[in-house]
Backbone as CSV, one residue per row, in Angstrom:
resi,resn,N_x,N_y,N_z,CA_x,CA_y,CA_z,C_x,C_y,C_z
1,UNK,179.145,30.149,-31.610,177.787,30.675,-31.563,177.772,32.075,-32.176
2,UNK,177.271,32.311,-32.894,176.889,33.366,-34.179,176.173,34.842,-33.060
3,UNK,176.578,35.730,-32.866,176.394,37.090,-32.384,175.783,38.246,-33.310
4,UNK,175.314,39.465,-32.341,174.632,40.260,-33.035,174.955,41.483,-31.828
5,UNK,175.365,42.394,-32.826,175.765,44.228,-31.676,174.577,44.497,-31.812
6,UNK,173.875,44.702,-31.086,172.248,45.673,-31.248,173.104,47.252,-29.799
7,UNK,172.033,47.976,-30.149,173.021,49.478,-30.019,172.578,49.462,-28.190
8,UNK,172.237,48.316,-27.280,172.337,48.347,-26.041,173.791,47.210,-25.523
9,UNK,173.439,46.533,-26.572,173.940,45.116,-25.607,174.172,44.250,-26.892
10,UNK,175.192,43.248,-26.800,175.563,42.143,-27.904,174.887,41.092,-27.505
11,UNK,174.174,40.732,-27.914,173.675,39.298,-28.091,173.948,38.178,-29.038
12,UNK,174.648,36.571,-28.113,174.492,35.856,-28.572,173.636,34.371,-29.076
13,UNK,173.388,33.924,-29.733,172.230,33.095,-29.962,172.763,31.509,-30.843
14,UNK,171.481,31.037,-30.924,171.915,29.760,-31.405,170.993,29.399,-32.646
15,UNK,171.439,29.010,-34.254,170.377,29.251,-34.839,170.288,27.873,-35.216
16,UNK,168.868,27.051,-35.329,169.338,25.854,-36.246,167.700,25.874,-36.968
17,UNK,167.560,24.817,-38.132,166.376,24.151,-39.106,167.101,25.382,-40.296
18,UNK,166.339,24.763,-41.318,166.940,25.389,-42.827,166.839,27.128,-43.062
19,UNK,167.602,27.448,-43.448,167.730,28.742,-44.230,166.378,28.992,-45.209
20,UNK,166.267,28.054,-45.946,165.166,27.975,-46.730,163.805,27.816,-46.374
21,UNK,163.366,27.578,-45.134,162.004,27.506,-44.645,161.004,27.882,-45.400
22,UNK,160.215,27.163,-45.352,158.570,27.739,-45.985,157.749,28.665,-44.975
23,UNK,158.034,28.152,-43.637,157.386,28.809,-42.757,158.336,30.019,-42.121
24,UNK,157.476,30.566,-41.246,157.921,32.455,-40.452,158.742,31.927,-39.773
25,UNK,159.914,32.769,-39.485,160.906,32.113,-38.080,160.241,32.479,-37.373
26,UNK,161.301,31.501,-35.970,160.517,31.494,-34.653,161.560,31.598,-33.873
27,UNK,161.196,32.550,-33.149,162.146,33.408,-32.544,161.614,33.106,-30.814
28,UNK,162.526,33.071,-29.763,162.196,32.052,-28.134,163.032,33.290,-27.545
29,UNK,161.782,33.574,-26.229,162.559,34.197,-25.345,162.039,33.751,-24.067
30,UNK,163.383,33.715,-23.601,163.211,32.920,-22.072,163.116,33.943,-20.856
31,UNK,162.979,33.186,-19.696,162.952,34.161,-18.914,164.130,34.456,-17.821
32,UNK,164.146,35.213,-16.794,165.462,35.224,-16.076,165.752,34.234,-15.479
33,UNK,167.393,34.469,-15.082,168.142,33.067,-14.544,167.620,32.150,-15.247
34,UNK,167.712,31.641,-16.531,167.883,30.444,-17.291,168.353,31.389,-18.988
35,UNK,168.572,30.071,-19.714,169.494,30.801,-20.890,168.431,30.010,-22.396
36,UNK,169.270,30.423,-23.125,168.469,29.680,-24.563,168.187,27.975,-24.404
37,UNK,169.037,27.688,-23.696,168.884,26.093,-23.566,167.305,25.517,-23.071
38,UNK,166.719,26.420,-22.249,165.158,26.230,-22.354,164.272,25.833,-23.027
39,UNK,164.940,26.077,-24.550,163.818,25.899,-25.364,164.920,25.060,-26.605
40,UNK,165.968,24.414,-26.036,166.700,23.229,-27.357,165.863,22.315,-27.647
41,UNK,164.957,21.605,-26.444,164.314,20.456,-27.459,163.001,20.531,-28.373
42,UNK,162.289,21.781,-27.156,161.716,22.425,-28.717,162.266,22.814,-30.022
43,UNK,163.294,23.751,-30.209,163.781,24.150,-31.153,164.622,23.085,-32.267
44,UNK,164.987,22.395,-31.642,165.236,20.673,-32.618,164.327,20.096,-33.157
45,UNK,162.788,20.221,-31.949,162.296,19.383,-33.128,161.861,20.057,-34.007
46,UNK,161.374,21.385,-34.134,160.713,22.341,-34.425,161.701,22.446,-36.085
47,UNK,162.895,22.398,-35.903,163.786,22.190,-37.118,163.900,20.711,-38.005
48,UNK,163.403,20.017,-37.031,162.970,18.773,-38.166,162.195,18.634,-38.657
49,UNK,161.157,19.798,-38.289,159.847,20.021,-39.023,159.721,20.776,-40.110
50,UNK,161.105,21.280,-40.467,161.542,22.500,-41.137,160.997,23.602,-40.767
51,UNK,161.379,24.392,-39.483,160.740,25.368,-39.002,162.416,26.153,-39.113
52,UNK,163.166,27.654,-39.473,163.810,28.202,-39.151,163.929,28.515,-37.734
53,UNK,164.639,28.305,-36.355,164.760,28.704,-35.029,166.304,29.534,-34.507
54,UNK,165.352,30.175,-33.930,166.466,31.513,-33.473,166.529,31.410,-31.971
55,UNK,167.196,30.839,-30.933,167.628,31.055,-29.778,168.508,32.352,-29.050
56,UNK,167.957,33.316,-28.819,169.433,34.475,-28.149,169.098,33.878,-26.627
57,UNK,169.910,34.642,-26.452,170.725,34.335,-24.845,170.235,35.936,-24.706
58,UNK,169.443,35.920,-23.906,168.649,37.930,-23.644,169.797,37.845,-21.822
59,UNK,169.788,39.061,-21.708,170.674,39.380,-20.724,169.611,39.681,-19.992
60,UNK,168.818,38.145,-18.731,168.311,38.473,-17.539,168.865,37.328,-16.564
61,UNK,170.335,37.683,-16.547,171.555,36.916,-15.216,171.988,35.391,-15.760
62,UNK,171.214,34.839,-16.645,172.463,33.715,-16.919,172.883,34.179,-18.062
63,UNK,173.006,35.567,-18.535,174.296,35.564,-19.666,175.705,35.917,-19.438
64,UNK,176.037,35.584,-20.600,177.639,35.299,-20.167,178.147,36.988,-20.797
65,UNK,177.279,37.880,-21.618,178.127,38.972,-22.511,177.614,40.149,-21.625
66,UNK,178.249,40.548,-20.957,177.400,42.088,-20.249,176.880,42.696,-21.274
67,UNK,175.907,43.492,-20.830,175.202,44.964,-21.493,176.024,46.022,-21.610
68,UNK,175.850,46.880,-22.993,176.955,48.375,-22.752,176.989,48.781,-21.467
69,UNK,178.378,49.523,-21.123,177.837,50.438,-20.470,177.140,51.707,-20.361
70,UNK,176.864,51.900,-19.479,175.596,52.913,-19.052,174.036,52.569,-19.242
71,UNK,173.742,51.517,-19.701,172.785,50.369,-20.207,172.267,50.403,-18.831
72,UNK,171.007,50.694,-18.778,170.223,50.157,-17.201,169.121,49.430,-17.699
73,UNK,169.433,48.520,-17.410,168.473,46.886,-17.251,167.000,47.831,-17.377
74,UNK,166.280,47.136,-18.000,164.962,47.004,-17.207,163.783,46.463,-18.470
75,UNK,162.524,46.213,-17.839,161.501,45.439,-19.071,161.437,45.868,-20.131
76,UNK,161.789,46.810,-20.051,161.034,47.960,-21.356,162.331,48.023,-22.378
77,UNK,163.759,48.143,-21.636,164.691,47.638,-22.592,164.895,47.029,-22.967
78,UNK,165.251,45.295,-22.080,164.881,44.058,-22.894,164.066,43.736,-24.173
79,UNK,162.899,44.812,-23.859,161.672,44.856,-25.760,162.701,45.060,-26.467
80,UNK,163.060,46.520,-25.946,163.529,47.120,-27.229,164.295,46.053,-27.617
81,UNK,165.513,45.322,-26.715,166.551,44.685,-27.475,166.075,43.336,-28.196
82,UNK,164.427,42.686,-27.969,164.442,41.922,-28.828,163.671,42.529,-30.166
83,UNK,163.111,43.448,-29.871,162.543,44.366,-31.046,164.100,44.775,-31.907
84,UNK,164.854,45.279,-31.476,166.424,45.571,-32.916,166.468,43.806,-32.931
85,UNK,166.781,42.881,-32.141,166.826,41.702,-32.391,166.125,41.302,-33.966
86,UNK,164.992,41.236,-34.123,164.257,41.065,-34.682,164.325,42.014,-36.110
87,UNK,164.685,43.297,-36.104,165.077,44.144,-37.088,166.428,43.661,-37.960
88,UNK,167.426,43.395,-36.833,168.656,43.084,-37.453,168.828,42.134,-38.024
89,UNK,168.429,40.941,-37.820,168.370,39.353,-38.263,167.226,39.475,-39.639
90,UNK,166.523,40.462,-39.511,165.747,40.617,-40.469,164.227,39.285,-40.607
91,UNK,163.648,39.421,-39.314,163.201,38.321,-39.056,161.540,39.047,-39.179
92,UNK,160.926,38.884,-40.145,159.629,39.747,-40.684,158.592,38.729,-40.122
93,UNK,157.774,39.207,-39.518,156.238,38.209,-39.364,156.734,37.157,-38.756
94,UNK,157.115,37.525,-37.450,158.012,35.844,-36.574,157.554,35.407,-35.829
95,UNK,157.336,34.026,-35.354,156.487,33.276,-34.353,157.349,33.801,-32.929
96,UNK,156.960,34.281,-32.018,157.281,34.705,-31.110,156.883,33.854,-29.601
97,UNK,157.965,33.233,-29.584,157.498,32.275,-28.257,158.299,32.466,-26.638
98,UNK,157.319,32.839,-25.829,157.933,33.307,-24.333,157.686,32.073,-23.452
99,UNK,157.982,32.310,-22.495,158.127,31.761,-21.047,158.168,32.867,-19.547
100,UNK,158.057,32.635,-18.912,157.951,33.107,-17.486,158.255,34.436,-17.757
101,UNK,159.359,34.938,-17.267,159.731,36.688,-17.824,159.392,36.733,-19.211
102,UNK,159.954,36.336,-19.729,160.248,36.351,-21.040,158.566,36.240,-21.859
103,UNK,157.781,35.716,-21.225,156.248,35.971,-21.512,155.646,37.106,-21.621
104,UNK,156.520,37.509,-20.159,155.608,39.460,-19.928,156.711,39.810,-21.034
105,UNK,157.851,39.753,-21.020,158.126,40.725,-22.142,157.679,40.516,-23.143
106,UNK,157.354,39.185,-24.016,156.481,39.424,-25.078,155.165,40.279,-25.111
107,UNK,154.886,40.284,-24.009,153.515,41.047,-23.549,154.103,42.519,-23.828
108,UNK,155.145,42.604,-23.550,155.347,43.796,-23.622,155.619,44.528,-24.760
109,UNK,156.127,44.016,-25.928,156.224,43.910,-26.937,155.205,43.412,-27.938
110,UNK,154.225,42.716,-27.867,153.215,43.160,-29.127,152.897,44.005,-28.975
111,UNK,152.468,44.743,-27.657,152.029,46.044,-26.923,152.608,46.995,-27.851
112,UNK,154.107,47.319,-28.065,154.630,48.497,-28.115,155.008,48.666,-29.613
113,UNK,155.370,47.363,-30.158,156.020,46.778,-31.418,155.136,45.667,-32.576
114,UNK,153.849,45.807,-32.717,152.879,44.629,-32.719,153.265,44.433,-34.054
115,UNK,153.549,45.307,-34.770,153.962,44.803,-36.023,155.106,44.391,-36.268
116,UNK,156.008,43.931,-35.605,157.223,43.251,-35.457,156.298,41.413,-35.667
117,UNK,155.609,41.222,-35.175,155.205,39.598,-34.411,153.881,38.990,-35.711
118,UNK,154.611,38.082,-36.174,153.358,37.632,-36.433,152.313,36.886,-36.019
119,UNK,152.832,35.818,-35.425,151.413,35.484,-34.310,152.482,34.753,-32.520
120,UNK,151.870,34.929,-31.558,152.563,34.795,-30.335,152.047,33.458,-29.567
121,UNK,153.231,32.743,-28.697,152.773,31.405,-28.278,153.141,31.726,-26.787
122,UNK,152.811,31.719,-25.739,152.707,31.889,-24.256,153.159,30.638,-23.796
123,UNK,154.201,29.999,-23.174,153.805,29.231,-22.017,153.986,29.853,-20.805
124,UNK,153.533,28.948,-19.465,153.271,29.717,-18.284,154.090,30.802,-18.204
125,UNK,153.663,32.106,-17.422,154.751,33.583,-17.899,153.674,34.198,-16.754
126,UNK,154.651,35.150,-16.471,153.772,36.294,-16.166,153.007,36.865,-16.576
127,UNK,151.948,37.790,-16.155,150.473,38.481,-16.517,150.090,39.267,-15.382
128,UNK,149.165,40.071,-15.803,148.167,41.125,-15.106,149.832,41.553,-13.662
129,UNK,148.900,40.952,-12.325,149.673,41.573,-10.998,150.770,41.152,-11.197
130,UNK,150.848,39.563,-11.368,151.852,38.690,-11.087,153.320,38.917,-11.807
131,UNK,153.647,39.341,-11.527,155.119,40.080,-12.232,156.295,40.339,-10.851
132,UNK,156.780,39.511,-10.071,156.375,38.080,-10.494,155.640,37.584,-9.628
133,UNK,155.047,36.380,-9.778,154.188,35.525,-8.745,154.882,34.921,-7.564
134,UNK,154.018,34.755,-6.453,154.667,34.452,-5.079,154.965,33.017,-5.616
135,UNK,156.073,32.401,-4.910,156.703,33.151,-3.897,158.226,33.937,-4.677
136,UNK,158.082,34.213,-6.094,159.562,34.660,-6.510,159.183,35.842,-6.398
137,UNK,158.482,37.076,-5.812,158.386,38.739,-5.120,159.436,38.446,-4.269
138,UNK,159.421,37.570,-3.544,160.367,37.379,-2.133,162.460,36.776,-2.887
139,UNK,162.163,36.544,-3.850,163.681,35.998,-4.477,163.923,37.632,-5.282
140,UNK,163.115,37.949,-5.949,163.723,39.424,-6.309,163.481,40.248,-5.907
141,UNK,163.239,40.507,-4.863,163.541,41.205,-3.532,165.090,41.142,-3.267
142,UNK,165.412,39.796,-2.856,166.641,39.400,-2.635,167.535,39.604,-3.076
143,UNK,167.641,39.703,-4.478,168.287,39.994,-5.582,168.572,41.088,-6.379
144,UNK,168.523,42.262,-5.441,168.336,43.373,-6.397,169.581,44.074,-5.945
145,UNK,170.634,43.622,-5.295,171.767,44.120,-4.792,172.901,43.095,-5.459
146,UNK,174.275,43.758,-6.057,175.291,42.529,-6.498,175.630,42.058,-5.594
147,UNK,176.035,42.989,-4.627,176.366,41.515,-3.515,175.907,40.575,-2.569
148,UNK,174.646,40.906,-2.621,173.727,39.790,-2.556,173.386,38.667,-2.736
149,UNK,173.158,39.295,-4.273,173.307,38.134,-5.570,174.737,36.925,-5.554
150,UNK,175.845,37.660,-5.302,177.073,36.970,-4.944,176.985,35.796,-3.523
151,UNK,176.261,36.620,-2.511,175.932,35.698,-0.858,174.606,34.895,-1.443
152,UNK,174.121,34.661,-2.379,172.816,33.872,-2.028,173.060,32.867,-3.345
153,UNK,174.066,33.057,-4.270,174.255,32.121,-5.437,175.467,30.929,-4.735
154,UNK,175.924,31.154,-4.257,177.205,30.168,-3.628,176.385,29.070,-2.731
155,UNK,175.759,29.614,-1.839,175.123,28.276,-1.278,174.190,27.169,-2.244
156,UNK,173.890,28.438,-3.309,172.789,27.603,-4.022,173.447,26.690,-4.989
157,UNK,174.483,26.465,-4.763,175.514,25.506,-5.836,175.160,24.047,-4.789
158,UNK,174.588,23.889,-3.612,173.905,22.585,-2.965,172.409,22.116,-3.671
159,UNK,172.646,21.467,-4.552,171.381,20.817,-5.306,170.015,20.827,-4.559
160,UNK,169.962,20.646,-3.132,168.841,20.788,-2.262,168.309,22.085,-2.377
161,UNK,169.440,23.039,-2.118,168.990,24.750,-1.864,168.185,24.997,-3.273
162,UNK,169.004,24.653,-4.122,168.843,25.127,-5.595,167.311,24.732,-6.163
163,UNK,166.625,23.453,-5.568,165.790,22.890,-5.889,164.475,23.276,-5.014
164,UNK,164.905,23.837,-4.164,164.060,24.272,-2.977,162.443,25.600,-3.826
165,UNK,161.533,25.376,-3.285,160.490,26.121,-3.466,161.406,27.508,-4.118
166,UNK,162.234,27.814,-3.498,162.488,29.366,-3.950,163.612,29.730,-4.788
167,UNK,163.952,28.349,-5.451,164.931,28.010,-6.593,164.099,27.106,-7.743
168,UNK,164.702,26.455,-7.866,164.401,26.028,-9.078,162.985,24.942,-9.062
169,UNK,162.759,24.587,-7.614,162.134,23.600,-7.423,160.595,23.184,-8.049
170,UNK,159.815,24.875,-7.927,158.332,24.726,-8.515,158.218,25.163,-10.049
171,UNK,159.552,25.367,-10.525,159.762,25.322,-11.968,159.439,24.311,-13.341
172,UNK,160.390,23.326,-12.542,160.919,22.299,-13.680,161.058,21.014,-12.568
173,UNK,161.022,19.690,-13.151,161.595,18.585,-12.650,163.141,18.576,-13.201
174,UNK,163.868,18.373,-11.912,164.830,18.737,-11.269,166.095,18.146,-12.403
175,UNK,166.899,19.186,-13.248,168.286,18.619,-13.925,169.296,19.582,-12.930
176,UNK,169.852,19.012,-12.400,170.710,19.469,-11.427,172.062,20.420,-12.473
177,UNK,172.257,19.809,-13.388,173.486,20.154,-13.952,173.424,21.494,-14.526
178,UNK,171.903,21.499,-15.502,171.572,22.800,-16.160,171.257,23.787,-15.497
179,UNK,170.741,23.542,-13.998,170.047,24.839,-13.071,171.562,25.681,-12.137
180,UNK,172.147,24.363,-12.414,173.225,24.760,-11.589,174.170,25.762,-12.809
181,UNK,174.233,25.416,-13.981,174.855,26.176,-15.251,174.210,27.993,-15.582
182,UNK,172.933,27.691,-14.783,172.682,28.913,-15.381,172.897,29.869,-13.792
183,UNK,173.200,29.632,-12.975,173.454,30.388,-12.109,174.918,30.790,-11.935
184,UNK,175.892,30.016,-12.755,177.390,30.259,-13.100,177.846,31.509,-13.257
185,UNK,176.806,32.155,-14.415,177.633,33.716,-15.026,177.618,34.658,-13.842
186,UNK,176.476,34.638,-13.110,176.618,36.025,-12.295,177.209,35.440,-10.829
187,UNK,177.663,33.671,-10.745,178.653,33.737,-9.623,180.154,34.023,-10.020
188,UNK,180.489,34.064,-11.332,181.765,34.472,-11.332,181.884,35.540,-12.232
189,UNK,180.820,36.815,-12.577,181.417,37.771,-13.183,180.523,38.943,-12.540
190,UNK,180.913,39.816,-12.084,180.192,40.759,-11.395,179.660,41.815,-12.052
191,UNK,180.093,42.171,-13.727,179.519,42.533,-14.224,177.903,41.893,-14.399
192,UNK,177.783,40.500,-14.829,176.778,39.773,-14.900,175.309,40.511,-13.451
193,UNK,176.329,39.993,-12.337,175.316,40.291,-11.239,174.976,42.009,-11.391
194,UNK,175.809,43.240,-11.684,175.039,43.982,-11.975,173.939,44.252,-12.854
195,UNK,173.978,43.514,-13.867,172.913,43.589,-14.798,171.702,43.060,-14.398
196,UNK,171.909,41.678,-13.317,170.432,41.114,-12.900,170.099,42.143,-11.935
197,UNK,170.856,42.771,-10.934,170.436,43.245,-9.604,169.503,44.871,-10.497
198,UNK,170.065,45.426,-11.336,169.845,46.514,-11.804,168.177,46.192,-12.825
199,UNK,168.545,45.137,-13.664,166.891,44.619,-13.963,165.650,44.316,-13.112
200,UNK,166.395,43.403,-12.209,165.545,43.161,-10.673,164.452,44.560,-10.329
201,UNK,165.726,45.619,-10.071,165.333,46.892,-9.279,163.672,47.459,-10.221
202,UNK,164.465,47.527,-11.527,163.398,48.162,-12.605,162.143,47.160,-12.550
203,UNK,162.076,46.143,-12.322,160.701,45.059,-12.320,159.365,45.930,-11.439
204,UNK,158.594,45.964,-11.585,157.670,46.733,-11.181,155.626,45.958,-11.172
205,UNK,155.177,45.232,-9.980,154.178,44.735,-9.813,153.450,45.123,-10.989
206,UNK,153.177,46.831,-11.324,152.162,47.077,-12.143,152.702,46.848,-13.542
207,UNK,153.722,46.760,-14.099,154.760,46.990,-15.167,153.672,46.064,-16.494
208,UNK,152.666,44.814,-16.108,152.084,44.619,-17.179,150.494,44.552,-16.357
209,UNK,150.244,45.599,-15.647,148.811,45.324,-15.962,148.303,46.366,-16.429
210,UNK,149.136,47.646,-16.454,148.832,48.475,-17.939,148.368,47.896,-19.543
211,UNK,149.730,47.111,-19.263,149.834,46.578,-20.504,148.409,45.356,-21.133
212,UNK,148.198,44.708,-20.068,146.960,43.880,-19.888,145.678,44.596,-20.393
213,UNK,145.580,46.148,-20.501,144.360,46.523,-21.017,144.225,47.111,-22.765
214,UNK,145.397,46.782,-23.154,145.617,46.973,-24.458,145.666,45.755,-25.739
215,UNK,146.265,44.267,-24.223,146.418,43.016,-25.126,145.615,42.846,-26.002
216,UNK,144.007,43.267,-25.963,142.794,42.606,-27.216,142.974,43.409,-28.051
217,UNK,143.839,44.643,-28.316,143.951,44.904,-30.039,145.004,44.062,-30.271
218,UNK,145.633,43.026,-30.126,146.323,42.334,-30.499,145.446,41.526,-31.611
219,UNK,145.516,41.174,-32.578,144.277,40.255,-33.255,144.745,39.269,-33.516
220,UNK,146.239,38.914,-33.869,146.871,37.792,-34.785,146.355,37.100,-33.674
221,UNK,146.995,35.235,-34.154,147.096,34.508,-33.744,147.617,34.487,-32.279
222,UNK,147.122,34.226,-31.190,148.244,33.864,-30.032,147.761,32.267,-29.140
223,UNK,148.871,31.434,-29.448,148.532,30.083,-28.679,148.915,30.324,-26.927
224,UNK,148.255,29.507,-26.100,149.037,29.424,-24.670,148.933,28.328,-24.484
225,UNK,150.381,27.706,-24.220,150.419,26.135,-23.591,150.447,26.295,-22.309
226,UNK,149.642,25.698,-21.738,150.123,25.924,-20.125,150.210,24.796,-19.346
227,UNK,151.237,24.871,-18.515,151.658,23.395,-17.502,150.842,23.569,-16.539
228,UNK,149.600,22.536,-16.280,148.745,22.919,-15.249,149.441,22.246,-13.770
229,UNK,150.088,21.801,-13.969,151.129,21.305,-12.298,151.669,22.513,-11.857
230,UNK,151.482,23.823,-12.326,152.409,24.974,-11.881,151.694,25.840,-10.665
231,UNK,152.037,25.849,-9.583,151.944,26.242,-8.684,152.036,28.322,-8.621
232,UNK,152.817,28.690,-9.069,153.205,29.623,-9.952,152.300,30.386,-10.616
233,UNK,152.830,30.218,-11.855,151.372,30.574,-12.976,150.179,30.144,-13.087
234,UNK,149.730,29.972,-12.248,148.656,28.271,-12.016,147.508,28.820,-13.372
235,UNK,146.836,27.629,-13.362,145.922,27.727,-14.605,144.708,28.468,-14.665
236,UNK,144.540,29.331,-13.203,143.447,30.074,-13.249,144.368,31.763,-14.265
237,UNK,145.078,31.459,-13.854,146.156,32.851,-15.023,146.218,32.312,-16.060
238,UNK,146.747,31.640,-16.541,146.728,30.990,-18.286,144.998,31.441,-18.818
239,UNK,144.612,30.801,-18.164,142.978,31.327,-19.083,142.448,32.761,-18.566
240,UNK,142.823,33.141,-17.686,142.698,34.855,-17.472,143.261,35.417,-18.528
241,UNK,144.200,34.962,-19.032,145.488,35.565,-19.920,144.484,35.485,-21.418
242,UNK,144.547,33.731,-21.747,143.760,33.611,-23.077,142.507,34.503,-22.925
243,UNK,141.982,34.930,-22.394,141.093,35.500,-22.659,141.194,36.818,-22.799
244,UNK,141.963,37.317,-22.903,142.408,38.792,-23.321,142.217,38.681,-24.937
245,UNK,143.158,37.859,-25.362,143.329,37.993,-26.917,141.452,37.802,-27.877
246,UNK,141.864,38.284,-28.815,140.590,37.787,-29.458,140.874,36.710,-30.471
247,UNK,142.306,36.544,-30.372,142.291,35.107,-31.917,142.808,34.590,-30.908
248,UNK,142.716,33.544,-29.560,143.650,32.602,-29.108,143.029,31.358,-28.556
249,UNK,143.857,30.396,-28.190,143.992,29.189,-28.419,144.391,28.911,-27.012
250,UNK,143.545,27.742,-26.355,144.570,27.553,-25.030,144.718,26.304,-24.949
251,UNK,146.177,25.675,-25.047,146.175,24.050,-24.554,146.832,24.249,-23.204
252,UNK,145.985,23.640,-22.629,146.214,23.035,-21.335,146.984,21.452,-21.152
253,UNK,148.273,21.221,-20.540,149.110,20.204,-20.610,149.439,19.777,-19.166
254,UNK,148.928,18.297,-18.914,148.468,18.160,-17.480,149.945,18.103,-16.357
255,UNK,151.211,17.575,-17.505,151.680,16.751,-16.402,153.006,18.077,-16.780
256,UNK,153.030,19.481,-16.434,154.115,19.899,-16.814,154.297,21.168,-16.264
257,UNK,155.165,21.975,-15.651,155.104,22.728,-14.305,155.637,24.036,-15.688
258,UNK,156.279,25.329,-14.722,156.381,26.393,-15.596,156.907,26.291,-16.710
259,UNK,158.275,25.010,-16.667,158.937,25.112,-18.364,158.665,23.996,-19.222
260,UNK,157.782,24.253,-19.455,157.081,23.152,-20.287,157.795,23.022,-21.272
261,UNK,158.649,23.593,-21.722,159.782,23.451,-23.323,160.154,22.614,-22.392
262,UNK,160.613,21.853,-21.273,161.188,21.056,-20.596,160.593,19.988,-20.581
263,UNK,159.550,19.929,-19.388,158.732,19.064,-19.339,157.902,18.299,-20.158
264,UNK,157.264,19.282,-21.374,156.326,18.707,-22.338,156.694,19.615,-23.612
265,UNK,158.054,19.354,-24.052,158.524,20.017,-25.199,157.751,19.267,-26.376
266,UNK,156.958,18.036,-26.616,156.447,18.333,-28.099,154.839,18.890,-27.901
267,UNK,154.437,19.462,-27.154,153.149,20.208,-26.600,153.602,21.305,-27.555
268,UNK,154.931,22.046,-27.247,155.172,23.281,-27.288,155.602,23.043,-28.969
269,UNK,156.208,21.922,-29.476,156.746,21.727,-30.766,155.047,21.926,-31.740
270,UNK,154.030,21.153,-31.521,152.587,20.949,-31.751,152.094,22.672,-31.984
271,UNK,152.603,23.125,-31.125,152.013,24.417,-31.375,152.138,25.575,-31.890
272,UNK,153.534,25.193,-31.635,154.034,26.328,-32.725,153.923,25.942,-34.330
273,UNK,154.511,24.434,-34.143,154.386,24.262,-35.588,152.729,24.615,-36.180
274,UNK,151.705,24.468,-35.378,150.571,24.200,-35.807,150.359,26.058,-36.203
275,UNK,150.636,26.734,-35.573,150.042,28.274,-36.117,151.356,28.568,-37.214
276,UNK,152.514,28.047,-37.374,153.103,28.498,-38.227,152.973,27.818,-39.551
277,UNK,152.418,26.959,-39.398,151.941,26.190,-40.857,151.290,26.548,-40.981
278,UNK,150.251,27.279,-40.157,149.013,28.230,-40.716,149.156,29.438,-41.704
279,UNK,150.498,29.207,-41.400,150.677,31.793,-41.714,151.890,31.084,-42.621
280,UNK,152.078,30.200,-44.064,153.104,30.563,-44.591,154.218,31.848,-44.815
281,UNK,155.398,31.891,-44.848,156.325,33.204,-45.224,155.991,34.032,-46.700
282,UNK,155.513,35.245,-45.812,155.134,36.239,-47.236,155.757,35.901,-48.586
């Protein structure tokens, strides 16, 4: 898997569809405790469509590469690191697609970096208060200490715990193998668990509803797929959200909970491809 030093933290990623693309890359950021694998079956098909796709592995607890040291976690760094992300790869006018954390940080980032993005695709994610939404206030709470993180990941290696309301359960329909994979790095490297417990700490209720009053100079394109089974992000937020932007788009997708790259990955393939066939590469 092909790496990149950006001047916080090394990131590794997964790249696949042609070098040669007609269309903008599309660049996926996920959210914590889960890894690039979130978004493989999007990003496959998305490459048979001839779309260029860029997967990193962002350091929020299932990565495997610690952050420099002296590096303190938090939202606003994560931008930055997909903002050099995005500089270094040399990735100009890029479809920018989030999920749950990884949503607000896009939020956080057209915000700060808007000319980095050429047009942005939302599925369910954080917004406005919800940063994060009940009941995960009460899991990163939990989590904001390493050894914590160490006492509350070991039991959760029981598929029941793991699946439970306050794991993986109101997420995704249930792959035992992958939920259990991404909770691996920070049970056996303690560097790992400092980096989540130390991001955890920096998370902050208000952290995007600042940001929420700036989203409508955003103008490009922004799609939101949203899994209306999500308990979570529920769909009265998805269209709170679309309605910030002034160019956006909302599909609503009935049968598919927060990770819809999971659940209803050609929803998410449909949509991206559909605004990036819009915006050929300069």
């Amino acid at each position: 898997m092909p790496q990149v030093a950006l001047e916080h933290a090394t990131i590794d990623y997964r790249v696949t569809g042609p070098e040669d693309s007609p269309h903008p890359p599309v660049v996926f950021v996920h959210g914590a405790l889960v890894d690039r694998r979130l978004w493989d079956p999007v990003a496959d098909g998305l490459a048979r469509l001839g779309f260029r796709c860029y997967l990193p592995n962002w350091p929020l607890g299932s990565h495997t590469i610690p952050v420099n040291d002296n590096v303190l976690l938090s939202p606003d760094a994560v931008t930055v690191m997909i903002r050099d992300f995005l500089d270094a790869l040399g990735l100009a006018d890029a479809t920018l697609v989030g999920n749950d954390t990884g949503g607000g940080l896009c939020q956080l980032l057209v915000d700060a970096y808007p000319d980095r993005v050429g047009r942005l695709v939302l599925t369910n994610c954080d917004a406005f208060e919800k940063f994060p939404p009940f009941p995960f206030t009460l899991v990163f709470a939990l989590l904001r200490g390493p050894m914590t993180i160490k006492l509350l990941f070991e039991p959760m290696r029981l598929k029941a715990l793991r699946h439970s309301p306050l794991g993986f359960g109101m997420l995704v329909k249930p792959d035992p193998v992958l939920t259990d994979s991404w909770l691996e790095p920070a049970r056996r490297d303690a560097r790992i668990r400092k980096d989540l417990a130390t991001l955890l700490r920096a998370v902050a209720k208000t952290d995007l509803t600042d940001v929420a009053t700036r989203l409508p100079r955003f103008t490009k394109p922004v799609t939101l797929v949203w899994g209306q089974r999500d308990r979570a992000f529920t769909p009265a937020l998805g269209r709170r959200l679309a309605a910030l932007f002034p160019n956006s788009t909302l599909i609503e997708v009935p049968d598919a909970r927060t990770f819809v790259s999971l659940d209803a990955p050609t929803s998410v393939i449909d949509a991206v491809a559909t605004v990036g066939a819009n915006s050929p590469r300069p």
